[in-house]
Backbone and ligand atoms as CSV (ligand in chain L), in Angstrom:
chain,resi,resn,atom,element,x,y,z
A,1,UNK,N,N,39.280,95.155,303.190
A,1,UNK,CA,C,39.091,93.826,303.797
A,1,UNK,C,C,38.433,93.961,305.167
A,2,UNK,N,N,37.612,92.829,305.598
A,2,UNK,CA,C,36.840,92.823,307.115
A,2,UNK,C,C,38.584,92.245,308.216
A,3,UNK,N,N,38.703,93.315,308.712
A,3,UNK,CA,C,39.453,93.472,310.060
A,3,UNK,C,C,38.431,93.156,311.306
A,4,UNK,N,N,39.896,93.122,312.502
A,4,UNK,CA,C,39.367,93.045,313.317
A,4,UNK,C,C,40.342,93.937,314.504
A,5,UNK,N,N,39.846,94.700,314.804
A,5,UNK,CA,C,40.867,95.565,316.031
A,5,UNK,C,C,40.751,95.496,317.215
A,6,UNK,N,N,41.561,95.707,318.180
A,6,UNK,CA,C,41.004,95.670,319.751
A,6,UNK,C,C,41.383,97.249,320.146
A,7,UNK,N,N,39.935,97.667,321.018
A,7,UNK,CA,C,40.258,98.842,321.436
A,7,UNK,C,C,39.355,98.762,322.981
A,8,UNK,N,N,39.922,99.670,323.606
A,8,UNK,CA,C,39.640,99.913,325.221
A,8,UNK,C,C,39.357,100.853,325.300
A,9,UNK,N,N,37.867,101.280,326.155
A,9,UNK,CA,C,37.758,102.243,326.422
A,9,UNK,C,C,38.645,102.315,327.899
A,10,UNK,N,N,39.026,103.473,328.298
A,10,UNK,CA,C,39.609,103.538,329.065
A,10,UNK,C,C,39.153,104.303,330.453
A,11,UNK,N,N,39.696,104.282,331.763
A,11,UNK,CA,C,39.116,104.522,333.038
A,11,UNK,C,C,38.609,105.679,333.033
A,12,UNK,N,N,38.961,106.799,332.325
A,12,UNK,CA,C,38.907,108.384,332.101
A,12,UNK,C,C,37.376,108.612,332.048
A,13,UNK,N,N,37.525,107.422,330.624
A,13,UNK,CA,C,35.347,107.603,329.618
A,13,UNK,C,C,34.764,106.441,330.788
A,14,UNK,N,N,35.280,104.985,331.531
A,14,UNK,CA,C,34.243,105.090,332.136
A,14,UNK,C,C,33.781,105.618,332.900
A,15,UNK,N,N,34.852,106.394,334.193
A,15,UNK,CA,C,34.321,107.358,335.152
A,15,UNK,C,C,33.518,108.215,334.547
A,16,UNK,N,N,34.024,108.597,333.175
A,16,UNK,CA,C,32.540,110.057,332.544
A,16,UNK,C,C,31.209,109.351,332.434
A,17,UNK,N,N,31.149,107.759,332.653
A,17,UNK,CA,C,29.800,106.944,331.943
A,17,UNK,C,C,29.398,107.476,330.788
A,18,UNK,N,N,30.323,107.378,329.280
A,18,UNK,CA,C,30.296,107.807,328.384
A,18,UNK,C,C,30.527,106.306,327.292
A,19,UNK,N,N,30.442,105.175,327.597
A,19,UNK,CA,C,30.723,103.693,327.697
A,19,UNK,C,C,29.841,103.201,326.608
A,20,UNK,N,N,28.619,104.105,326.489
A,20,UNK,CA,C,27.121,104.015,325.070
A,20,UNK,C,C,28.009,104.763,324.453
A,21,UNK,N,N,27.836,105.574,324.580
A,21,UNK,CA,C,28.474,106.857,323.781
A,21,UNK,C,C,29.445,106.352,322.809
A,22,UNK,N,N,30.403,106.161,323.179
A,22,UNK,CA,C,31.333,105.675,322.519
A,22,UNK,C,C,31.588,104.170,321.808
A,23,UNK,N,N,30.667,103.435,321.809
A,23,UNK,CA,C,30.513,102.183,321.494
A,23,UNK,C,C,29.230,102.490,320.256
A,24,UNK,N,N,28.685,103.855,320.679
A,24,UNK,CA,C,27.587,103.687,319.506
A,24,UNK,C,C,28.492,104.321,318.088
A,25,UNK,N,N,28.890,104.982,318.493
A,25,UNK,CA,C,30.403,105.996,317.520
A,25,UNK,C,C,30.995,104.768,316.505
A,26,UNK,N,N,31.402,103.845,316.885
A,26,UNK,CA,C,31.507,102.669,316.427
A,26,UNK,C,C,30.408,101.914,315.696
A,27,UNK,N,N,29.271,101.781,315.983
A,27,UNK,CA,C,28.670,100.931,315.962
A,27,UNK,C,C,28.067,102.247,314.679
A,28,UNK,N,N,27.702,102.948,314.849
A,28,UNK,CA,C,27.309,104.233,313.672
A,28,UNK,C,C,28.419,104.224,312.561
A,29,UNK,N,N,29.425,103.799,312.902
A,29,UNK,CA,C,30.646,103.824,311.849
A,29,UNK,C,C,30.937,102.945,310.524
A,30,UNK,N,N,30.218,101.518,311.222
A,30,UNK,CA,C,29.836,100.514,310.439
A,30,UNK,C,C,31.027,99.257,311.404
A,31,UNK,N,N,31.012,99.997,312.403
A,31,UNK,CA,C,31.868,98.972,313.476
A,31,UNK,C,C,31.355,97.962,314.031
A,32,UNK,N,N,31.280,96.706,314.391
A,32,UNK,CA,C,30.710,95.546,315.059
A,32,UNK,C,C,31.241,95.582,316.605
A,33,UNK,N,N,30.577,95.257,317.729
A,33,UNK,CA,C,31.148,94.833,318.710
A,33,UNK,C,C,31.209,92.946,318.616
A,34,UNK,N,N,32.477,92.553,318.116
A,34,UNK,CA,C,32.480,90.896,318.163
A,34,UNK,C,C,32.823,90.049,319.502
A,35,UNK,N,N,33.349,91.077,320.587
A,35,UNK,CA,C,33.904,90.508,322.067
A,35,UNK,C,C,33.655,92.150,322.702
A,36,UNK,N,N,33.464,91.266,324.027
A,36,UNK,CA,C,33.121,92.614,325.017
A,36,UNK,C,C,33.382,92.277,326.851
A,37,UNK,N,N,34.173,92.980,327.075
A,37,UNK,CA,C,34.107,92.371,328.689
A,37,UNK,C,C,34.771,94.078,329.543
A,38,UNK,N,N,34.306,93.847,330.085
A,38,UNK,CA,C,34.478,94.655,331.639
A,38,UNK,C,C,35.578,94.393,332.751
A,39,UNK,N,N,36.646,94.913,332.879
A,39,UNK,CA,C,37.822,94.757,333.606
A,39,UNK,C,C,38.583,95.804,334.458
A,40,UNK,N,N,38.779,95.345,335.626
A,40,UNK,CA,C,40.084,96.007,336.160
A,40,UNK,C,C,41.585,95.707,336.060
A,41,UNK,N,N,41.810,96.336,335.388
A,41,UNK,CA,C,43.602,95.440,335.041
A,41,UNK,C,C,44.642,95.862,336.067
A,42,UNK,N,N,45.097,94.268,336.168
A,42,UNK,CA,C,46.524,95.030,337.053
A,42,UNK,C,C,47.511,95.592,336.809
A,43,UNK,N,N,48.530,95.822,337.673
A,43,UNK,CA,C,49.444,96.293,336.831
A,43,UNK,C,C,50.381,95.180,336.161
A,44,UNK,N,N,50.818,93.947,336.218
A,44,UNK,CA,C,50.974,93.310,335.217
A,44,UNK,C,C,50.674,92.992,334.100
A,45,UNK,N,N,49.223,92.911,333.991
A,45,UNK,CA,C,48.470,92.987,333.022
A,45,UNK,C,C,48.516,94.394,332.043
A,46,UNK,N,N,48.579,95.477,332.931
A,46,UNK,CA,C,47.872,96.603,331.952
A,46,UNK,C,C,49.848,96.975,331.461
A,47,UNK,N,N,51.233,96.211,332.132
A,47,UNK,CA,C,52.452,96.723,332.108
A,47,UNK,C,C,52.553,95.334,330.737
A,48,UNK,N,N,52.217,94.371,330.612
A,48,UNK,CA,C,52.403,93.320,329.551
A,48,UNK,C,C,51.130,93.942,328.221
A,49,UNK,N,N,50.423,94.056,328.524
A,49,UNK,CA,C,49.458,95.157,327.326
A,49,UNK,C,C,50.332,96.366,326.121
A,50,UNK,N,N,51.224,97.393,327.380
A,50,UNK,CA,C,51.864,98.164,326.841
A,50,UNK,C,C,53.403,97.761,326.907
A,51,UNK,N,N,53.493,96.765,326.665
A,51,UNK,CA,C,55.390,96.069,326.869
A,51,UNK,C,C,56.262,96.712,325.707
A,52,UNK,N,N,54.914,97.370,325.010
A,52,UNK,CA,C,56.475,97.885,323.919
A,52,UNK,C,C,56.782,99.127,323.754
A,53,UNK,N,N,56.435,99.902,325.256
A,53,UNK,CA,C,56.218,101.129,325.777
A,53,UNK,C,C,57.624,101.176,327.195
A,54,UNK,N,N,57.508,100.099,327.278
A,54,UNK,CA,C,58.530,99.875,328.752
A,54,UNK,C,C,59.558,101.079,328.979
A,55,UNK,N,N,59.819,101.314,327.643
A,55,UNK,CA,C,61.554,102.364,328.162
A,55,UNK,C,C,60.931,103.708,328.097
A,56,UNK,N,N,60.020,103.718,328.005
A,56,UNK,CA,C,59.675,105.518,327.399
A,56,UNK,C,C,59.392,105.844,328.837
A,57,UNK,N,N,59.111,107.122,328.716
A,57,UNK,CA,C,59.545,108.314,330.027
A,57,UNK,C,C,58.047,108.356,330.676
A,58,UNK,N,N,56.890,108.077,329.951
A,58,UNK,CA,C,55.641,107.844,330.642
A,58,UNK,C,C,55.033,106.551,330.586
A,59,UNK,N,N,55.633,105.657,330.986
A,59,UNK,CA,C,55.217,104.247,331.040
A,59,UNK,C,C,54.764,103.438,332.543
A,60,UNK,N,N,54.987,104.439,333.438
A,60,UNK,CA,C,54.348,104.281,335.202
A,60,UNK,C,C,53.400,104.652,335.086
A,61,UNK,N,N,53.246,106.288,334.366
A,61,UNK,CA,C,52.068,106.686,334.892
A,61,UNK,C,C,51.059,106.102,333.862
A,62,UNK,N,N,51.353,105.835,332.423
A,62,UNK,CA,C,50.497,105.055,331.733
A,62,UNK,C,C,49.799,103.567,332.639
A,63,UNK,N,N,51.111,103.158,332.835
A,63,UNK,CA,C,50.220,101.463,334.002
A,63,UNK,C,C,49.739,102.221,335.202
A,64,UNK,N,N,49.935,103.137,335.910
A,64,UNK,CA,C,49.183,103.727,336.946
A,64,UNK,C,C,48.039,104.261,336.286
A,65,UNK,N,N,47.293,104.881,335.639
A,65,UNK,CA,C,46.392,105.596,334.873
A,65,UNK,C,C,45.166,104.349,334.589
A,66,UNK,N,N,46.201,103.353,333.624
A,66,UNK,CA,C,45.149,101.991,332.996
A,66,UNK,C,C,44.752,100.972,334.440
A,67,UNK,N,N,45.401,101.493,335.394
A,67,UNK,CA,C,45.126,100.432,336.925
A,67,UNK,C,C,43.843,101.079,337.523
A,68,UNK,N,N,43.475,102.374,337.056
A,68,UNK,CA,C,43.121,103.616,338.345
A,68,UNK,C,C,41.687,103.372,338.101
A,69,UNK,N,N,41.331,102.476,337.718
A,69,UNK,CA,C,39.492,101.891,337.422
A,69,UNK,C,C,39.382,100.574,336.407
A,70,UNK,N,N,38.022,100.532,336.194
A,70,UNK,CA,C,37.726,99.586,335.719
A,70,UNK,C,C,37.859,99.943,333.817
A,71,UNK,N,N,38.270,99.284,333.165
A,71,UNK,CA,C,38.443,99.655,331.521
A,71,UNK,C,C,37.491,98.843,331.013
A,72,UNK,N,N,36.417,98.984,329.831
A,72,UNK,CA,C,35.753,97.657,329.108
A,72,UNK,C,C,37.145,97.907,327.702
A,73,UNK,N,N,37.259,96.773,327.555
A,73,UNK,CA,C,37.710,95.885,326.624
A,73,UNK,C,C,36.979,95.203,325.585
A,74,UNK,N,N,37.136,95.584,323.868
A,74,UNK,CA,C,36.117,95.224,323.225
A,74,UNK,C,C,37.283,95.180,321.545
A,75,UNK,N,N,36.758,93.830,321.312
A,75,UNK,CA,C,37.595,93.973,319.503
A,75,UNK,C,C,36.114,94.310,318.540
A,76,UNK,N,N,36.420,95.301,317.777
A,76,UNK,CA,C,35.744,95.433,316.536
A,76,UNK,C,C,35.949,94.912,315.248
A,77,UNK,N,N,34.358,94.462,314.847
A,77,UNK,CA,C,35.128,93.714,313.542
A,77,UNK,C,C,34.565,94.891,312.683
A,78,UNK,N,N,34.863,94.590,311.128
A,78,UNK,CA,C,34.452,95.646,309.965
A,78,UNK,C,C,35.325,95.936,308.992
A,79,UNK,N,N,34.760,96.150,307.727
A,79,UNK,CA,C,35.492,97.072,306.704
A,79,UNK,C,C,36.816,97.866,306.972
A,80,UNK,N,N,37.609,97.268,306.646
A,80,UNK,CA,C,39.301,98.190,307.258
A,80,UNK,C,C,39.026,98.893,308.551
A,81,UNK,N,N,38.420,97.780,309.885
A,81,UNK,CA,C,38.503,98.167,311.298
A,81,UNK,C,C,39.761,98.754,311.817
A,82,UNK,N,N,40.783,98.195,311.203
A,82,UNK,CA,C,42.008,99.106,312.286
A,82,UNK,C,C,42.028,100.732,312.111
A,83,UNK,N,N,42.159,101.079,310.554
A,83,UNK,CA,C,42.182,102.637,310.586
A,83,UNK,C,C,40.743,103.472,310.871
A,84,UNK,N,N,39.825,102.862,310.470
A,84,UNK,CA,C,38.576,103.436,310.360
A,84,UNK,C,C,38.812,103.385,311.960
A,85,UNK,N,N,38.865,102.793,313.096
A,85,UNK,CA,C,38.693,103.383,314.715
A,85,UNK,C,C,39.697,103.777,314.588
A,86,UNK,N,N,40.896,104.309,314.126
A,86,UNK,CA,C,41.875,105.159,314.481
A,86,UNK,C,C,41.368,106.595,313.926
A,87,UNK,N,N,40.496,107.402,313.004
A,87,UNK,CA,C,40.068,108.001,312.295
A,87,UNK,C,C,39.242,108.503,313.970
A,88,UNK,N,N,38.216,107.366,314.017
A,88,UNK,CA,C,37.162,107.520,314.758
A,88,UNK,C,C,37.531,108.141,315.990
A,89,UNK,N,N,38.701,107.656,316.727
A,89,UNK,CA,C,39.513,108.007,318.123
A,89,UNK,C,C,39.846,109.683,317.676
A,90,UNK,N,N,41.046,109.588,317.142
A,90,UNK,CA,C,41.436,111.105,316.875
A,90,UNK,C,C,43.360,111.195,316.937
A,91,UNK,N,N,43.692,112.067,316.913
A,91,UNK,CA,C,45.168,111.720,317.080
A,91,UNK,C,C,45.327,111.777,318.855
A,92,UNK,N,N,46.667,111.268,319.518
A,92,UNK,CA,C,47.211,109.932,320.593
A,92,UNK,C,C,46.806,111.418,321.493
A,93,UNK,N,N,47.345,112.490,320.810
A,93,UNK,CA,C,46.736,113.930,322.214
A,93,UNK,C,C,45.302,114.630,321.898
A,94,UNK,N,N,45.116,114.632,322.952
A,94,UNK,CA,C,43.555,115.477,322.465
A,94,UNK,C,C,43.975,116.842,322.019
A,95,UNK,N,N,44.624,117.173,322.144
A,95,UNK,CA,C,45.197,118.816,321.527
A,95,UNK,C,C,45.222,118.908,320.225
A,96,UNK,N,N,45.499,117.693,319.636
A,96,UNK,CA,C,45.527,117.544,318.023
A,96,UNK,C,C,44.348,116.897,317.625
A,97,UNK,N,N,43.627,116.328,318.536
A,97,UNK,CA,C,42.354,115.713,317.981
A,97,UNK,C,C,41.707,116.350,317.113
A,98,UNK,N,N,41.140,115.706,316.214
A,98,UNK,CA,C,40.410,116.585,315.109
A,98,UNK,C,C,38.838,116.790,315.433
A,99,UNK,N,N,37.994,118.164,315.496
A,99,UNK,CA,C,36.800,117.671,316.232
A,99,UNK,C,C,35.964,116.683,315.499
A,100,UNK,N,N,34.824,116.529,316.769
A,100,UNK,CA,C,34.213,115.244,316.205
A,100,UNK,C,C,35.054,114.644,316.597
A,101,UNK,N,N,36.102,114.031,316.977
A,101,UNK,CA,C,36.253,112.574,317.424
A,101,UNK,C,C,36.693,111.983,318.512
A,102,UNK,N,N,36.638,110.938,318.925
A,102,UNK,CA,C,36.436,110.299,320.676
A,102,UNK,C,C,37.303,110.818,321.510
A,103,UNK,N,N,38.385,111.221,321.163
A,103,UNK,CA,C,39.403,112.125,321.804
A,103,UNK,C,C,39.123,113.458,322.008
A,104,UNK,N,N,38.700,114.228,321.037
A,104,UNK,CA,C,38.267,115.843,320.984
A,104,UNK,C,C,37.208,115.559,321.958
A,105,UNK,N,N,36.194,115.007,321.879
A,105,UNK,CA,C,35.020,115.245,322.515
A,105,UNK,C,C,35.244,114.530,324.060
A,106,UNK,N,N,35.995,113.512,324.240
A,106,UNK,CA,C,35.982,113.073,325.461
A,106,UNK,C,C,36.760,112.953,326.809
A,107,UNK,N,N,38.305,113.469,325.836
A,107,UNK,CA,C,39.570,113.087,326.389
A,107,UNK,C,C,40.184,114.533,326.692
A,108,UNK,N,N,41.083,114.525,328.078
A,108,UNK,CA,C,41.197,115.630,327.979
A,108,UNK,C,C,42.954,116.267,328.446
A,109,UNK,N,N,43.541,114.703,327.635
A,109,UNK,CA,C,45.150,114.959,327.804
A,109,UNK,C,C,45.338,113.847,327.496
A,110,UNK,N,N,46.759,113.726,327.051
A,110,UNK,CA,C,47.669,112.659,326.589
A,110,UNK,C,C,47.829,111.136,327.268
A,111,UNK,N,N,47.492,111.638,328.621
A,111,UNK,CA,C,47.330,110.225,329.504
A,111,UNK,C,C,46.103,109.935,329.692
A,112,UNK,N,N,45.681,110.377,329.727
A,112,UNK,CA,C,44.130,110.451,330.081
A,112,UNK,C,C,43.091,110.684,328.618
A,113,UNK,N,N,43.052,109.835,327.291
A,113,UNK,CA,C,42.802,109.684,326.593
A,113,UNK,C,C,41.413,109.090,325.916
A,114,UNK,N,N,40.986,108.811,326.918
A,114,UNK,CA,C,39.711,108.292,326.923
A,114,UNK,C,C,39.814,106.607,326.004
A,115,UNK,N,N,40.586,106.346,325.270
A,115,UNK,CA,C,40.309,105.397,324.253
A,115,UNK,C,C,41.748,104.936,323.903
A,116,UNK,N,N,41.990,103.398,323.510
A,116,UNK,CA,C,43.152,102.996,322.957
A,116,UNK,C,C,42.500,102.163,321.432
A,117,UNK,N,N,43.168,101.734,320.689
A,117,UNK,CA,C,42.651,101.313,319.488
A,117,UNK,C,C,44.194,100.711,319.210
A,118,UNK,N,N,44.404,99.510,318.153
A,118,UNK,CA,C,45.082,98.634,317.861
A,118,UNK,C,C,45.874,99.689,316.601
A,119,UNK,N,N,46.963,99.739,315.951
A,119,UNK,CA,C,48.090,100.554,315.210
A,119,UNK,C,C,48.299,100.398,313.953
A,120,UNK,N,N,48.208,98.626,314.049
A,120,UNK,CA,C,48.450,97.451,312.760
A,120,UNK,C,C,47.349,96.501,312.715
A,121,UNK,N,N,47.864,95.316,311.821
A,121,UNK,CA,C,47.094,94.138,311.835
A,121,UNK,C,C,48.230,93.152,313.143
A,122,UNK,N,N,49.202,93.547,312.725
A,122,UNK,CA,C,50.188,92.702,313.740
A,122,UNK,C,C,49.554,93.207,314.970
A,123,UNK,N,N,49.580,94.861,315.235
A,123,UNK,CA,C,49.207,94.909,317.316
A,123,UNK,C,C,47.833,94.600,317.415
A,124,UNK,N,N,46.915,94.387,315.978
A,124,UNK,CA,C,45.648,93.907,315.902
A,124,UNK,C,C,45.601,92.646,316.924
A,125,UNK,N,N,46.159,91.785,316.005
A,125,UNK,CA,C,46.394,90.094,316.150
A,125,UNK,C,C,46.645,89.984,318.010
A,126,UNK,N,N,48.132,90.555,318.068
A,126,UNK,CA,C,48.814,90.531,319.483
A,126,UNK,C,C,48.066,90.464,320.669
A,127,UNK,N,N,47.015,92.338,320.300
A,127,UNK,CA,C,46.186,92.631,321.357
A,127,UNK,C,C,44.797,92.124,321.662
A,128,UNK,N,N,44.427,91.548,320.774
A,128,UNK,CA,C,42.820,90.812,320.767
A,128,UNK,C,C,43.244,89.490,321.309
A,129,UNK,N,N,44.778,88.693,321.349
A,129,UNK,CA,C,45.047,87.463,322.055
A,129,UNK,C,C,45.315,87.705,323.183
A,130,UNK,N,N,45.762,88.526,324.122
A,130,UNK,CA,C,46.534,89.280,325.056
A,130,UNK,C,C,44.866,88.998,325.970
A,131,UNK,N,N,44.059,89.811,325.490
A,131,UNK,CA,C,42.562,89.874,325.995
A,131,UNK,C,C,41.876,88.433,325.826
A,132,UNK,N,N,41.667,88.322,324.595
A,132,UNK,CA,C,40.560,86.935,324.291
A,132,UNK,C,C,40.983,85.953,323.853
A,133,UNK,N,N,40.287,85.195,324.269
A,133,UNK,CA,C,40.327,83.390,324.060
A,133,UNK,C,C,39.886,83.483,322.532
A,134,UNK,N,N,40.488,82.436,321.750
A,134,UNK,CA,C,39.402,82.620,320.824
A,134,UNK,C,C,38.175,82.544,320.279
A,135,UNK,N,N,38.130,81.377,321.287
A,135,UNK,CA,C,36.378,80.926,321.457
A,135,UNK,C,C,35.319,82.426,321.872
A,136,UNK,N,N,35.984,83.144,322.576
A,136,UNK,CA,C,35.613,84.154,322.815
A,136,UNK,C,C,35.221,85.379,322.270
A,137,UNK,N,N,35.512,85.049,320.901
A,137,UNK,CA,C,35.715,86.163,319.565
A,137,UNK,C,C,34.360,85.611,319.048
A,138,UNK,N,N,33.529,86.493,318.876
A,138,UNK,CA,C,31.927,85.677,318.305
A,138,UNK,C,C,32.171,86.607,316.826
A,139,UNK,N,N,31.624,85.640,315.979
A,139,UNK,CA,C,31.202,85.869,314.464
A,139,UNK,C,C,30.513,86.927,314.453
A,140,UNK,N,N,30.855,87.724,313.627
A,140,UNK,CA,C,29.420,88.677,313.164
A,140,UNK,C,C,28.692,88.435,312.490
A,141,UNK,N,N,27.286,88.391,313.037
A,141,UNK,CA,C,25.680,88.026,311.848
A,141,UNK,C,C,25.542,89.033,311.160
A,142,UNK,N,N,25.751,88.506,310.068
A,142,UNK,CA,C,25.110,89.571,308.229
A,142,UNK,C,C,23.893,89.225,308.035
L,1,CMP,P1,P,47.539,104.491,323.637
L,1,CMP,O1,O,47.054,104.507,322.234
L,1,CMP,O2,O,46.731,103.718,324.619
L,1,CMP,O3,O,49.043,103.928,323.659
L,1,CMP,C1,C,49.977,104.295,324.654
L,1,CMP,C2,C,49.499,105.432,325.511
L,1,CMP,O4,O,50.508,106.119,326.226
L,1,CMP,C3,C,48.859,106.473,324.640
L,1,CMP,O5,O,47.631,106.008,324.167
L,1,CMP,C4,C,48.807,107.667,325.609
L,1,CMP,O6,O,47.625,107.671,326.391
L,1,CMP,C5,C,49.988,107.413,326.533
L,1,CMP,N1,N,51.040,108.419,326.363
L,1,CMP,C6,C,51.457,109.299,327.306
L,1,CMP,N2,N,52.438,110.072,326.823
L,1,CMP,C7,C,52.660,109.697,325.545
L,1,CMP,C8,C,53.539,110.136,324.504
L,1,CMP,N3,N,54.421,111.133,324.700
L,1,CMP,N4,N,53.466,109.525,323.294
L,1,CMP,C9,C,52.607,108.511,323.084
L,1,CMP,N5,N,51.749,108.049,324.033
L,1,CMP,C10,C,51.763,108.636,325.246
């Protein structure tokens, strides 16, 4: 089925200006960019993003990390989008990343990950409202 996921590149890949790079990875994948914006999140914002992270033992330095620059923010639409960019990312540590993918090649630790990507269709749904309006979600032209 055509999904739709939200994924962030994160402060790590834009400080690398790796921002093409990784959007073409997608876009080569058979990924759509359907929303796209450029942000500095606060820490409310980037602490209500990861709210279902709150009790775990790295959840400061995660909202300190997602505060520490600017993140673009982008939902993909496509052919079973949620797993196909989870495939594409790599596994959550770059140590396990498989090569070839946005993690192996870009990321270079567990916090510092270069990339977030949506889990489900539910943290699909959650996280693309969290970010976008819906008016804000543009159609993809076939
Ligand atoms: P992300 O997919 O954005 O979701 C939560 C983030 O927390 C995760 O990527 C990691 O960057 C970060 N994180 C740090 N430590 C851990 C951990 N032990 N398990 C899972 N995520 C972690």
């Amino acid at each position: 089925a055509v999904e739709r996921t939200l994924s962030i590149i994160k402060p790590d890949a834009v400080a690398k200006n790796v921002i093409g790079e990784i959007l073409t990875r997608f876009e080569k994948a058979g990924l759509s960019v359907v929303a796209a914006k450029m942000v500095q999140l606060s820490e409310r914002e980037a602490g209500g993003f990861y709210a279902e992270h709150q009790a775990r033992p790295f959840f400061k330095d995660l909202v300190s990390f997602m505060t520490s620059g600017p993140v673009v923010v982008q939902v993909l639409e496509g052919e079973g989008a949620i797993a196909k960019n989870r495939e594409l990312m790599g596994a959550t540590n770059p140590k396990d990343a498989a090569p070839g993918t946005i993690r192996a090649d870009f990321a270079v630790s567990i916090d510092e990950n270069a990339v977030h990507g949506s889990d489900s269709e539910a943290s699909a749904a959650r996280e693309i409202a969290y970010f976008f309006a819906a008016t804000e979600v543009c159609a993809r032209i076939r």
